[in-house]
C-alpha positions in Angstrom: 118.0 117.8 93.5 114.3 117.1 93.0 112.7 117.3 89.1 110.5 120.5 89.6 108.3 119.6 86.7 107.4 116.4 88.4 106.5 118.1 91.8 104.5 120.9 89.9 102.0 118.6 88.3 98.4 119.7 89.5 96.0 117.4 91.4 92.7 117.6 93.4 91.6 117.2 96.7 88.0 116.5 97.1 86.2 116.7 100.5 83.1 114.5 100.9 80.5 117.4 100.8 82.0 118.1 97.6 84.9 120.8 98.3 87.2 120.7 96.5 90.9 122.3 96.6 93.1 122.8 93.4 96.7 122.0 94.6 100.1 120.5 93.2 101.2 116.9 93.3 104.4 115.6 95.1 105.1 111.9 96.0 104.1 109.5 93.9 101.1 110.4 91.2 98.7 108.2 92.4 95.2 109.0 93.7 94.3 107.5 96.8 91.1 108.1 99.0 90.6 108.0 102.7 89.3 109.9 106.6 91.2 113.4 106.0 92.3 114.6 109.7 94.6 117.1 110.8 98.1 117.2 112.8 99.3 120.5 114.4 102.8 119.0 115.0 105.9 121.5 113.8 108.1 118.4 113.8 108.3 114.7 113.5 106.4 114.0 110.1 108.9 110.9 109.6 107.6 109.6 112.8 103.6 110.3 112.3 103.7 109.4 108.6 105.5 105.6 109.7 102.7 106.0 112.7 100.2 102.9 112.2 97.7 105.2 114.1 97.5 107.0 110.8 96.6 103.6 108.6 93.4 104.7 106.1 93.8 108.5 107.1 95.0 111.6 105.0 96.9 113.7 106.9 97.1 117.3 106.9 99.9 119.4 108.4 98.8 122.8 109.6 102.4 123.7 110.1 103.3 125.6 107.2 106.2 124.4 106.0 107.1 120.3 105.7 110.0 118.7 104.3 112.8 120.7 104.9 114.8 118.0 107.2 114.3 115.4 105.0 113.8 111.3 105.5 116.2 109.7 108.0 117.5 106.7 106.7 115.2 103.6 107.1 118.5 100.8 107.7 119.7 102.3 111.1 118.3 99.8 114.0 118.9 97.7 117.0 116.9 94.8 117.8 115.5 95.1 114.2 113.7 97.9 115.2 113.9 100.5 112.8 116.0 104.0 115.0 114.1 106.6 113.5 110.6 105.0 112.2 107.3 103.9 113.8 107.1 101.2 111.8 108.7 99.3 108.6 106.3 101.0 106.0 104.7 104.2 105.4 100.7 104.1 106.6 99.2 107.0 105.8 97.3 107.1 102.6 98.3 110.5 101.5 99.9 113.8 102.9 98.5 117.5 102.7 100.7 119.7 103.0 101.0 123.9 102.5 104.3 124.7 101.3 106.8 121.7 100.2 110.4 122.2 100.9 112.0 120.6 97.7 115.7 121.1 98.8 116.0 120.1 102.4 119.2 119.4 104.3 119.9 117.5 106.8 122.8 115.2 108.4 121.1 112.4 108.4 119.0 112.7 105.6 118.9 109.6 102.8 115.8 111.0 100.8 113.7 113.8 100.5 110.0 113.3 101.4 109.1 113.9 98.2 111.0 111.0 96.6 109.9 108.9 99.7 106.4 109.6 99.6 107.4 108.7 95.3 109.3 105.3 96.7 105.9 104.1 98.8 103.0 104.4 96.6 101.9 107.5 98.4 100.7 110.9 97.4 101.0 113.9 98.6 99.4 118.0 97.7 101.0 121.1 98.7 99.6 124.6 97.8 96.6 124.3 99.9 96.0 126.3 103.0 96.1 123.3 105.5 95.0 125.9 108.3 92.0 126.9 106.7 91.5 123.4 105.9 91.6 122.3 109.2 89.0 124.5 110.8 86.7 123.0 107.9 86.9 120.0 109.0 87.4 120.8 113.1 83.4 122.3 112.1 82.9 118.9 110.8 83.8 116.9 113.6 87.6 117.0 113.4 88.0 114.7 110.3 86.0 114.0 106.9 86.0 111.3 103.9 88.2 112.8 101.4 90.3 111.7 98.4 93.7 113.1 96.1 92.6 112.5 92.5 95.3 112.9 89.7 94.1 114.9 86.1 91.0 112.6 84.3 90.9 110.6 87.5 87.9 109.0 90.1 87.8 106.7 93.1 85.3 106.0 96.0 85.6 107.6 99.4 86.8 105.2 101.6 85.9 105.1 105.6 88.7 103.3 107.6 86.3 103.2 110.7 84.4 100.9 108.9 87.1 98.1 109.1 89.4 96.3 111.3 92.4 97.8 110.6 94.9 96.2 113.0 94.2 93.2 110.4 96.4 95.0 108.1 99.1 96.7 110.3 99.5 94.3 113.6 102.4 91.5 112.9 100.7 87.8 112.0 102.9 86.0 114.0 104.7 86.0 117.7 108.3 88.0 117.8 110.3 88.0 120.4 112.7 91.2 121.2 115.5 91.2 124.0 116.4 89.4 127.2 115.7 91.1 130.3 114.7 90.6 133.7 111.0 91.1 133.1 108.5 89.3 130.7 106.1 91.9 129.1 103.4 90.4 126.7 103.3 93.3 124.3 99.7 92.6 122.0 100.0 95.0 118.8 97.3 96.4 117.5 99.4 98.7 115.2 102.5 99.8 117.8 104.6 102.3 117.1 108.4 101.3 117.6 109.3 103.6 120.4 107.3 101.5 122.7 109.2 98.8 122.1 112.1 101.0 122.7 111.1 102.4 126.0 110.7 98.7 127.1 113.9 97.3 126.3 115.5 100.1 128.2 113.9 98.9 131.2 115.5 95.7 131.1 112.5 93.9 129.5 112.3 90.2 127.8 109.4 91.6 124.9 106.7 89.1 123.5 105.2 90.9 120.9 102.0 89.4 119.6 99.1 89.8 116.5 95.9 92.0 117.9 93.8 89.1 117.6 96.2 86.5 119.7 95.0 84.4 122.9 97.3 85.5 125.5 95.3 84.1 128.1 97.1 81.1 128.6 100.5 82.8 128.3 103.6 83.2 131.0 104.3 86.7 131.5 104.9 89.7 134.0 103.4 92.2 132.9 101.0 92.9 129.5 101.1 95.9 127.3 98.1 96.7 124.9 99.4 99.1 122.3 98.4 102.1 120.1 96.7 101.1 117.0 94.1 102.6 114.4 90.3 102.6 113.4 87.5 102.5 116.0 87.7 100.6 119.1 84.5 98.7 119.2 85.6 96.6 116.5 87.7 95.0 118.3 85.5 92.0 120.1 87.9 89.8 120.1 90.8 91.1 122.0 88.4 92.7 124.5 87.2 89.5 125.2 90.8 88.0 126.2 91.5 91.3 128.2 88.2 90.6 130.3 89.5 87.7 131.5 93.1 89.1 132.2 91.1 91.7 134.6 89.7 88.7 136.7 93.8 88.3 137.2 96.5 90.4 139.0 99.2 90.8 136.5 99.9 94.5 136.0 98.3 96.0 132.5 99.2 98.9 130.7 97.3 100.5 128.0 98.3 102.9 125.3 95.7 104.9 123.0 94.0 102.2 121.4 94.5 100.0 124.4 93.5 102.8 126.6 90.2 102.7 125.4 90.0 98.5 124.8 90.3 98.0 128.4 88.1 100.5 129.1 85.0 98.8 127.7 86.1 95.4 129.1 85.7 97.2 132.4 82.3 98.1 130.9 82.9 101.7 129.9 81.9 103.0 126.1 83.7 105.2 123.6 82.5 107.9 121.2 84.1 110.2 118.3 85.7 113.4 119.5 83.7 116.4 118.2 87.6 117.5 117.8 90.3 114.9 117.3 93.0 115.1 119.2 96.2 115.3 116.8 99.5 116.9 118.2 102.5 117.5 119.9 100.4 120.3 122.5 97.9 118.4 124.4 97.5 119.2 128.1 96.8 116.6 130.4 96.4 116.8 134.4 97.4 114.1 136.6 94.4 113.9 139.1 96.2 112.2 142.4 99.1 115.0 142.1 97.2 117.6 140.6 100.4 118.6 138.3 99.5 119.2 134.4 102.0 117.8 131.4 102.2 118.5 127.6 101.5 115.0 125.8 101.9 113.8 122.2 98.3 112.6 121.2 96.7 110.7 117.9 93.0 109.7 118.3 89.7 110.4 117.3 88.0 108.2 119.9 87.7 108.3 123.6 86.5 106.4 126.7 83.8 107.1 128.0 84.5 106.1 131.8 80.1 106.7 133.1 79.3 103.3 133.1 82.9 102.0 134.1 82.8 99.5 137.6 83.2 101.5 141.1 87.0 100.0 141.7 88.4 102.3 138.5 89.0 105.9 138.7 89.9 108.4 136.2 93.7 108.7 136.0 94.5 111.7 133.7 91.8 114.2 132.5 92.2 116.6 129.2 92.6 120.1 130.1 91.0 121.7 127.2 88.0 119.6 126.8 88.1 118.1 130.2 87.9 114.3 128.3 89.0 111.3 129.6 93.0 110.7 129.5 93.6 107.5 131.0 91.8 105.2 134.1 93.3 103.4 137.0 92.4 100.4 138.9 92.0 101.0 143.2 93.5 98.3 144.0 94.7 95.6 140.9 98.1 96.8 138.6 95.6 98.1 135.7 96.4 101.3 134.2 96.1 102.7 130.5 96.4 106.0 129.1 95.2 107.8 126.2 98.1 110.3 125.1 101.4 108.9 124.1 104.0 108.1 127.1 106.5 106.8 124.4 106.2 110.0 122.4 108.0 109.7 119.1 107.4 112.4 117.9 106.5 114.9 120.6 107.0 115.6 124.4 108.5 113.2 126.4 107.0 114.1 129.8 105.1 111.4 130.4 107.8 108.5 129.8 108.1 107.6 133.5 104.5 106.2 133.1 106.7 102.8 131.7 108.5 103.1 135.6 105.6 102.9 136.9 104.4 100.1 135.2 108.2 98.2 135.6 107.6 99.2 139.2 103.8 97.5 139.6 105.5 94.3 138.3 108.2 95.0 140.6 105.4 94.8 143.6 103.3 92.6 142.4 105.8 89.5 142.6 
């Protein structure tokens, strides 16, 4: 059982305009600074808190109650992939919670998110009212500089958009992950595991590779650009080598991150949500079919597809803000998408997406 006297210990969070919210201190009793954003999820913390999406962010729960199921434990895995995690490490920079479950149960618990958060470096508040937090900052453009401070304690705010954060979660050198029939270059720009997952169940020989690799002279089938964090147009490099795989005819498939890098190498733009997209309960509609499904979404950013060349078309449209979900070549194997196909945690309506990609290599040859 937890020490109650170590998760009672009072700490601050402190909103760039100066807010500031009185709360108590579980996870390690660090302070730690960072974009505070907001995640209406009612399950899969493990998953979004292992999310490299996350990397440089706070994030805050509005689901009231967090922790009551527990850590999975981190040595389960095939391929060397981890069974339950999004990645090998924690990447959020802290965790807001309302109310902390300090004796969760579980099956397959190892730890309780309290002693994991403790483990990692990583702290984490509960005692705040996350709801009313997060319509503060959904008035503020969905997220906003913010930092945990311990008693007697200071640090700078610290802006993750202002960095190229794929330098710090993407891998630094080539790994290569089953042997199946079809050769997908995977480039990570901060994946999350289940996409690696969803491939190797599809048959799939997996060439993961850094964000900032050359994969323009490389053998392959079919090329994946993943999820990642931070703000797109940083990215000038890897833009650059997916302009030249466009002038090509190997299928491409975007997620998230990727959804919006190969967007502006087919000349479109991105801009900041006014509100983030952060759940398991995003709406989408498929525009050829006309038929709507619930998606698992984490981003900020989103294409802007005005200025995008006359050959692409909008693939999938948000149906509450009627934003841009994903684009679709007319007549080349280029798709991305801006929701989560892979999930993890979240809906898993949208998984035949990676068919359809395994099927455009499938025509292609």
């Amino acid at each position: 059982m937890e020490n109650n006297k170590k998760i009672r210990k009072k700490a601050i969070l402190i909103l760039e305009d100066e807010t500031r919210y009185e709360a108590y201190h579980f996870g390690a009793p660090v302070s730690s600074s960072g974009e505070v954003v907001f995640n209406t999820a009612m399950t899969g913390y493990t998953e979004s808190i292992t999310d490299p999406s996350y990397s440089g962010q706070i994030l805050t729960y509005t689901y009231p109650i967090i922790g009551n199921y527990g850590i999975p434990s981190p040595f389960s895995c095939k391929e060397s992939i981890s069974e339950f995690y999004e990645s090998n490490s924690i990447q959020i920079s802290g965790l807001i919670i309302s109310y902390y479950s300090n004796r969760p149960y579980h099956w397959n618990m190892s730890l309780s998110l309290s002693d994991w958060l403790y483990q990692n470096g990583i702290p984490g508040l509960y005692g705040i009212d996350t709801r009313f937090l997060a319509k503060k900052l959904r008035k503020m453009g969905g997220s906003m500089l913010g930092k945990i401070l311990m008693e007697n304690e200071n640090l700078p705010f610290y802006d993750p958009n202002q960095y190229n954060l794929s330098e710090k979660v993407s891998i630094h050198e080539k790994i290569i992950y089953g042997n199946g029939k079809y050769k997908i270059l995977l480039v990570d720009f901060g994946l999350k595991n289940n996409i690696l997952r969803c491939l190797l169940r599809r048959d799939c020989t997996i060439i993961r590779v850094p964000w900032n690799y050359d994969f323009t002279s490389e053998e392959y089938d079919g090329l994946v650009l993943s999820n990642g964090p931070g703000n797109p147009k940083i990215y000038e490099k890897p833009i650059h080598y997916i302009r030249i795989a466009l002038n090509q005819k190997r299928p491409i498939f975007g997620i998230c991150l990727g959804n919006q890098l190969l967007g502006i190498a087919a000349g479109g733009d991105t801009y900041k949500l006014k509100y983030a997209h952060r759940g398991h309960n995003q709406p989408v509609l498929l525009l050829k079919t006309g038929k709507s499904f619930i998606t698992s979404q984490n981003h900020g950013y989103v294409l802007n597809a005005k200025n995008i060349s006359k050959e692409w078309k909008i693939f999938f449209k948000n149906l509450n803000d009627d934003t841009c979900e994903g684009i679709i070549h007319d007549y080349k194997p280029f798709f991305s998408v801006q929701f989560h196909p892979e999930a993890s945690s979240g809906p898993m309506d949208t998984e035949f997406l990676f068919d359809f990609f395994i099927n455009s290599i499938v025509r292609s040859k």
